[in-house]
C-alpha positions in Angstrom: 0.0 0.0 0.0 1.5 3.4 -0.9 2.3 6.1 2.1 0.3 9.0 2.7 2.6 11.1 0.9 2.2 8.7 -2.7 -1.8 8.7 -2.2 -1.6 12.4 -1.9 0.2 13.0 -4.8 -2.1 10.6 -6.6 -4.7 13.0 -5.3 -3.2 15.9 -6.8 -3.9 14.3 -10.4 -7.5 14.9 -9.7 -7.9 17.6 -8.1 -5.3 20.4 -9.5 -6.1 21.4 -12.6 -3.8 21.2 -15.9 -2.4 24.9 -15.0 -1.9 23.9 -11.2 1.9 22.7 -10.2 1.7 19.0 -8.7 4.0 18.1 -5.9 5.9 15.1 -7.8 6.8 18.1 -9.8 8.6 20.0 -8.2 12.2 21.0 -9.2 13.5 20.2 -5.9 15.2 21.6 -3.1 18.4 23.7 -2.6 20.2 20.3 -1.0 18.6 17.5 -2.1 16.9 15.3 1.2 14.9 12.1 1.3 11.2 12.4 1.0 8.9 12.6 4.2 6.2 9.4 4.3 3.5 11.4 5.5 3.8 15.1 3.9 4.4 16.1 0.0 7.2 18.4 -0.3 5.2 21.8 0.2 3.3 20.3 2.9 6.8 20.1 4.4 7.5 23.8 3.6 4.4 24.5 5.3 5.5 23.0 9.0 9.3 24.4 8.3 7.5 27.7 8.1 5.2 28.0 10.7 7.7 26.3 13.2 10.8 29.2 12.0 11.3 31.4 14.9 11.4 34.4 11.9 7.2 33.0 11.7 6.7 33.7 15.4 8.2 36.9 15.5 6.2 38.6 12.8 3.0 38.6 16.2 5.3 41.6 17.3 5.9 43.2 13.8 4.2 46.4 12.3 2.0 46.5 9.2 0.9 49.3 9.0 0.6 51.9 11.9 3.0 51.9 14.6 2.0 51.0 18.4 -1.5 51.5 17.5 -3.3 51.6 20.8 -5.6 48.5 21.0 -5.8 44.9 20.1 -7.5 45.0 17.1 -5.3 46.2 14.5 -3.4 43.7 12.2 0.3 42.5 12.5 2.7 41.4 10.1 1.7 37.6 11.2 -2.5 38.5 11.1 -1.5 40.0 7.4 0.2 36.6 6.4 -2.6 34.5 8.0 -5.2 36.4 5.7 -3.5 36.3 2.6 -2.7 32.4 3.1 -6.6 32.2 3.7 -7.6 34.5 0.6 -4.4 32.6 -1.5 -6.0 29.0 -0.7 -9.8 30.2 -1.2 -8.9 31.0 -4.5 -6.5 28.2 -5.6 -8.9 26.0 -4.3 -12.1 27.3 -6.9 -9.6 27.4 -9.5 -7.4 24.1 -9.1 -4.7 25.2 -8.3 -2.0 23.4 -5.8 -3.4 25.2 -2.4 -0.1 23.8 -0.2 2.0 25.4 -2.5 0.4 28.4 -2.4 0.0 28.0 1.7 3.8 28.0 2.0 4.3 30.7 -0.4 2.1 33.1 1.5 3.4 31.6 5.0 6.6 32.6 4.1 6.3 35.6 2.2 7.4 38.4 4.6 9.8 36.5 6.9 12.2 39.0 6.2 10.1 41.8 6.8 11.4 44.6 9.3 10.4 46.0 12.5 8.2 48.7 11.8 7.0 48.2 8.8 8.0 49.2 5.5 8.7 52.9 7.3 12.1 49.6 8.6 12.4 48.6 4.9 12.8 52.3 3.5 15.1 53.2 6.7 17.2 49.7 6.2 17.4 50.7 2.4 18.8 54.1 3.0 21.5 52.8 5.4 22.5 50.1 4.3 25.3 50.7 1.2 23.8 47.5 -0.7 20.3 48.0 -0.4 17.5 45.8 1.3 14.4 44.9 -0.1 12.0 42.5 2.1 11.0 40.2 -0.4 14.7 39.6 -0.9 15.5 39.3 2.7 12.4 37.3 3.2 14.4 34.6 0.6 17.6 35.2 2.9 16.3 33.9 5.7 14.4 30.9 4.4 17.7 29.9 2.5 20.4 31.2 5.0 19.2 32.5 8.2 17.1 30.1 9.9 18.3 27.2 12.0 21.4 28.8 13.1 22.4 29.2 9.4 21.2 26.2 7.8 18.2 27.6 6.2 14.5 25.9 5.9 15.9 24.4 2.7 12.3 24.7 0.7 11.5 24.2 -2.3 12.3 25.9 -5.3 8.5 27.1 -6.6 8.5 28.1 -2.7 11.5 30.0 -2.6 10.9 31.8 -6.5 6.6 33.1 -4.9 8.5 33.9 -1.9 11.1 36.2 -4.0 8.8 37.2 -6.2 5.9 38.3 -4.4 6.0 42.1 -4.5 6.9 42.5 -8.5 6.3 39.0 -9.6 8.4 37.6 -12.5 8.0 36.4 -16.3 8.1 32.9 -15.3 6.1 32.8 -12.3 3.9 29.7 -11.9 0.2 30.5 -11.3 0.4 29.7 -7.7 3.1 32.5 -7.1 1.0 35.3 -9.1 -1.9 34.1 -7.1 -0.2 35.1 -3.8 1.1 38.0 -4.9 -2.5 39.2 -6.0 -4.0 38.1 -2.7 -1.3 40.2 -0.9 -2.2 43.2 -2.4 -6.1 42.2 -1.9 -5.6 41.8 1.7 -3.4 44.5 2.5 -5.3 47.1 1.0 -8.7 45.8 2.2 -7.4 45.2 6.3 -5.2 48.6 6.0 -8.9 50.5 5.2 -10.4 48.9 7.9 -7.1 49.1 10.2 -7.5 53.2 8.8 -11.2 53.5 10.2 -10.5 51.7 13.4 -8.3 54.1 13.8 -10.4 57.2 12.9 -7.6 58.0 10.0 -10.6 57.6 7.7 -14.3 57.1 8.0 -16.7 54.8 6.2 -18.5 57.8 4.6 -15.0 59.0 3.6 -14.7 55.7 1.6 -15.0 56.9 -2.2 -18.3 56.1 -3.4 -16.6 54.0 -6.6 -15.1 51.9 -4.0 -18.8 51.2 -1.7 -20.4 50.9 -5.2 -18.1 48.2 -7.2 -17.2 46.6 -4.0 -20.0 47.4 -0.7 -19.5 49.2 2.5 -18.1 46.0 4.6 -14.4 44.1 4.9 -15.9 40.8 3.9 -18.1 42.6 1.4 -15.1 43.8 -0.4 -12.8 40.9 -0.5 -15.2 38.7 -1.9 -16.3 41.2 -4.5 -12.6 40.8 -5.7 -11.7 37.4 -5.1 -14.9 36.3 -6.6 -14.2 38.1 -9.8 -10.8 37.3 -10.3 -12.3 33.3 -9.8 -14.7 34.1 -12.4 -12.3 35.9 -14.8 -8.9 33.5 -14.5 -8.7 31.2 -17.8 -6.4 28.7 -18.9 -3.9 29.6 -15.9 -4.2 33.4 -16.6 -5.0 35.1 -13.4 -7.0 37.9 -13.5 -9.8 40.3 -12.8 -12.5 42.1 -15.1 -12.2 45.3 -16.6 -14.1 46.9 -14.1 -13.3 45.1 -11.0 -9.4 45.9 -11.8 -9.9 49.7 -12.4 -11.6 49.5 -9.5 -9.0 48.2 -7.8 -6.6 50.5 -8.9 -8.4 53.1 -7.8 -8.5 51.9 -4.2 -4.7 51.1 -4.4 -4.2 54.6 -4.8 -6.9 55.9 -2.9 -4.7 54.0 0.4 -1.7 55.3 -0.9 -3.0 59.2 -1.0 -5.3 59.1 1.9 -3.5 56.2 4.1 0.1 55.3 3.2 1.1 58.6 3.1 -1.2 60.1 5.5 0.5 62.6 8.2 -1.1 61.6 11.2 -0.9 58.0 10.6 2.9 58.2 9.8 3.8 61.1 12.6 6.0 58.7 14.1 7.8 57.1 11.3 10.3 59.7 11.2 12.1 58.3 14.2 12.5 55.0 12.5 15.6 55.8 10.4 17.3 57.7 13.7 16.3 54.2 15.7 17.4 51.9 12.9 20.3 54.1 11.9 22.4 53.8 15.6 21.5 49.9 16.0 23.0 49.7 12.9 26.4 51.6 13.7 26.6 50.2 16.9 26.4 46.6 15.7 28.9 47.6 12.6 31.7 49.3 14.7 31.5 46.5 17.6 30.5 43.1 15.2 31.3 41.2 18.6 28.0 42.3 20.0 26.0 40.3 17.6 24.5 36.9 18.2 27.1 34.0 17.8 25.3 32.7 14.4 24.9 36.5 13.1 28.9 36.4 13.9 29.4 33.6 11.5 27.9 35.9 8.9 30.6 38.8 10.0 33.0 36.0 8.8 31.5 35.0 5.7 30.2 38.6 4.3 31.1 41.2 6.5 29.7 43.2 9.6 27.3 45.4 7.5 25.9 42.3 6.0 25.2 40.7 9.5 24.4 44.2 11.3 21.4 44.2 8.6 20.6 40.8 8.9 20.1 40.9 12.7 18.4 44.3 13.2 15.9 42.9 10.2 14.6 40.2 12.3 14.2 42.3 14.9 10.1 42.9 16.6 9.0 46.2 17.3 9.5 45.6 20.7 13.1 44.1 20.6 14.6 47.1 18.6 12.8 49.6 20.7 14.5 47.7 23.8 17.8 47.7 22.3 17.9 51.1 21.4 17.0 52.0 25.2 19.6 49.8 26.3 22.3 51.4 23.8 21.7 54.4 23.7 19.5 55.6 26.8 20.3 56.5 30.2 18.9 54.4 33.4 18.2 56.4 36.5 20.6 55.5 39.3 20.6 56.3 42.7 24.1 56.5 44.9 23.8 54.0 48.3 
């Protein structure tokens, strides 16, 4: 009798589709292992994922506004969770490979930074050889993790991973799909996130948007993800005429009236200053930095490990460091 790994990907035949990628498929790992019994190979991405410590730390990372006061607002890790859900919803309808696209969306900001991307634009400024999450987020699956031995994933893992801000010419339909639902989710959670906060409104909502799409979270998303289900052919993913203009329109709308907004980013201007000294500290005294972070001083230099480290940092953690660095404690003479 076959293992439950062989009657899975027997499975897979009928229930992906002819555009979908099957798990027998795949092109492999980075270092080539045996095969688990139980789990197909992106099942296995899956667990290595969710059980990374740079998974657990995204509770404690910003996505959009900075210690918002209240337990409500989203995280980096309640962003990835509803894009995985939105990712496999879809995948699902249209037969696509919905562990694949699980461990893609699991692991697609791993390398995101503390505070958001307000972290990713400081980072990029200091830093002389640039940082880019999506890249980073690839850099710790493949290098980082497990005290430098990497999750070793698989390669359509690793490429939506990469991939999932710009996407690529070859991307596989289950990559594009995550990327999509990224976008979907963030800009859908940020507007609610935005009238939580009392940045915006519900009757400041643009009537285009409440029109096309309705006045509710759930109402929205399902106006896109059912459209883009009813307009993806032959492996093409994609969204009507009016349902994309639409969406562009709201992209930018959260861009002019959220992203950008002065009282939502007030405190992002203390980010680079923050992110700037960790940075020099680590850089002029490399022997400060975690033993495995001081393997990478070895292999690619102290700016390369000084970016690494303060990139995985929470919220919380840099905030602490910084006070600890750089911040006088009260003392008293006995």
């Amino acid at each position: 009798m076959d293992c439950p790994r062989k009657q899975r990907e027997k499975l897979e035949h009928l229930i992906i589709g002819p555009y979908g990628q099957l798990a027998e498929k795949s092109k492999g790992r980075l270092h080539p292992e045996e095969e688990c019994d139980i789990r197909t190979c992106y099942q296995r991405d899956i667990d290595r994922i969710t059980h990374s410590k740079s998974f657990r730390r995204l509770k404690h990372k910003t996505q959009v506004f900075l210690q918002p006061e209240g337990d409500h607002y989203r995280t980096r890790l309640t962003h990835t969770l509803e894009v995985s859900r939105l990712a496999r919803t879809v995948a699902r309808a249209l037969g696509l490979n919905e562990d694949l696209v699980e461990a893609i969306a699991l692991g697609h900001d791993l390398g995101h930074t503390p505070f958001g991307h307000a972290g990713e634009r400081a980072l990029n400024s200091i830093y002389s050889g640039g940082f880019k999450h999506y890249e980073q987020s690839l850099r710790v699956a493949d290098i980082l993790e497990r005290g430098g031995r990497g999750l070793n994933l698989c390669y359509e893992t690793r490429m939506g991973i990469l991939n999932h801000t710009k996407g690529a010419p070859d991307d596989i339909p289950e990559a594009t799909l995550v990327r999509l639902c990224d976008r979907i989710a963030y800009i859908n959670h940020d507007l609610d996130d935005s009238i939580r906060a009392g940045i915006l409104t519900a009757q400041s909502v643009p009537e285009l948007i409440r029109n096309n799409c309705g006045d509710k979270n759930s109402s929205r998303i399902n106006a896109f993800l059912t459209d883009l289900i009813a307009n993806s052919v032959e492996g093409q993913l994609k969204m009507s005429e009016k349902m994309q203009k639409t969406f562009d329109f709201f992209h930018a709308f959260m861009y002019s009236d959220v992203y950008t907004n002065p009282v939502a980013k007030r405190e992002e201007s203390k980010v680079e200053g923050i992110l700037s000294r960790l940075y020099e500290h680590y850089v002029s005294r490399p022997e400060a930095l975690p033993e495995d972070h001081r393997l990478i001083v070895e292999r690619e230099g102290a700016e390369r490990a000084a970016v690494d480290y303060i990139s995985g940092m929470t919220d919380g953690y840099a905030m602490e460091k910084y006070g600890e660095l750089f911040i006088p404690f009260a003392w008293t003479v006995k």
